[in-house]
N, C-alpha and C positions, 0 to 999 in steps of 0.2 A: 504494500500500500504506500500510494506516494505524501509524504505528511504535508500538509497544508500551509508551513511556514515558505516550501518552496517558490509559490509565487506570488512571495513578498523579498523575493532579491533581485539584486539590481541583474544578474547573469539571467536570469527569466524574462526581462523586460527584454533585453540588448538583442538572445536571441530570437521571440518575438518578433520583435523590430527586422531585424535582418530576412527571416520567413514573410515578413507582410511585402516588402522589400523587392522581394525576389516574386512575389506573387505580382504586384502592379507591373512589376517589369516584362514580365512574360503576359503581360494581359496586353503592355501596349506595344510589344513587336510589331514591325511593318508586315505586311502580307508577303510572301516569298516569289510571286508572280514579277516577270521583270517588266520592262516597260512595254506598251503595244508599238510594234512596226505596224504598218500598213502603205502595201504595195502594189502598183498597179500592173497590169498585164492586158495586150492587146491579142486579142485570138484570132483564129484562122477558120473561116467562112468553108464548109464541107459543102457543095451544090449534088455531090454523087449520093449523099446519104439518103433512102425513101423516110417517107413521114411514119411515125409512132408514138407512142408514148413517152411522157417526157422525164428522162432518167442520169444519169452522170456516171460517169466507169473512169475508175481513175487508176492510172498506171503509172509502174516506177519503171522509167527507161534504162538503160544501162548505163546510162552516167550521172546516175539518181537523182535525174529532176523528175520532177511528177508531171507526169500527160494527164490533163482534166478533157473529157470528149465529154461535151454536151449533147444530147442527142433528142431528138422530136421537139424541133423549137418550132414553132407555129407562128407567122408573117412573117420572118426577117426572110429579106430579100439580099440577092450580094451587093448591092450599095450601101447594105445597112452595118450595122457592127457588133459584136461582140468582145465585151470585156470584161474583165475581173478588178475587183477590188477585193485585195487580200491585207486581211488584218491578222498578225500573231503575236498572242501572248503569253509567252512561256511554249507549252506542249498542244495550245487552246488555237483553233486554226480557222476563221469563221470568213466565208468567202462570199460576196453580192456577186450575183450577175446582173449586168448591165447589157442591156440590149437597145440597140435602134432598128428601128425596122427595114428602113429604107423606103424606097417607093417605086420599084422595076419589079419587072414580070418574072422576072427569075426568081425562083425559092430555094433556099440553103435553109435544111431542116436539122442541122448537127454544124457543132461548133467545135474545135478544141483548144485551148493553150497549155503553155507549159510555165510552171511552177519551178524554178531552178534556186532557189534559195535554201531549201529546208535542209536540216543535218540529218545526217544517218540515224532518228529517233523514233521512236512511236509517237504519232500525232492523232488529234483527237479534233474533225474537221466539223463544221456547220456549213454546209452550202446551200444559200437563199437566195430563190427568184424571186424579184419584187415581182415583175411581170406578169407569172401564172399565181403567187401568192404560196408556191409551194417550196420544202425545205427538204434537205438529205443528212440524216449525222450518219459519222463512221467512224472508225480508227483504224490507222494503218500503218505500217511500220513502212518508212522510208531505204526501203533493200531492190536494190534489181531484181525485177521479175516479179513484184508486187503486183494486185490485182485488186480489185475491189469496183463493184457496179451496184448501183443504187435505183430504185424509184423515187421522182421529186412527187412528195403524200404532203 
């Protein structure tokens, strides 16, 4: 049993004091996430691809940048554009597509760019059409010969 006169010494308060101490400190660490990049990417207009559903299949090339192929995009014509707005935070990978449609008779139904920034990591991506209002999450380890195809739901 521990007697009662224990804490009424000054050694009881001091370590106290040090415990409360170490408690606020680790309450107000910064978050461990590093700062957000955000990067742009201009993609390349597919006119051979036929129309489908609209999905994203993303591949590590063999010199581990990542092929993002958009595929069943509905009105962009090839005067119009496709682009990427790529944001990363730490492992956190969340991507906009950007579309214009254009205004010619020709229809390009699949888009793709490349992503040549990321390290050799497991990334953990959000890919969102404003456009159709639809989204893809995945994770994917940045290795040649990676694979990965989505429905935008």
């Amino acid at each position: 049993m521990i007697p009662s006169s224990i804490f009424q010494t000054i050694e009881f308060y001091v370590i106290t004091a040090v415990i409360a101490a170490a408690v606020v400190a680790f309450a107000a660490m910064p978050s461990r996430k590093s700062a957000a990049r955000t990067l742009f990417f201009t993609g390349t207009l597919l006119t051979d691809a036929p129309p489908g559903e609209p999905q994203i299949v993303a591949v590590v090339n063999d010199h581990g940048a990542l092929e993002l192929h958009r595929l069943g995009i509905d009105g962009l014509t090839t005067n119009g554009a496709y682009n990427l707005a790529v944001t990363i935070i730490g492992f956190d990978v969340t991507i906009e597509e950007r579309i214009t449609p254009g205004n010619d008779s020709c229809y390009a139904h699949a888009a793709f760019a490349v992503i040549d920034n990321l390290g050799a990591e497991r990334y953990h991506f959000l890919y969102h059409s404003e456009a159709i209002g639809r989204n893809a999450a995945f994770s994917l380890n940045i290795r040649a010969g990676n694979r990965i195809s989505r429905a935008l739901s």
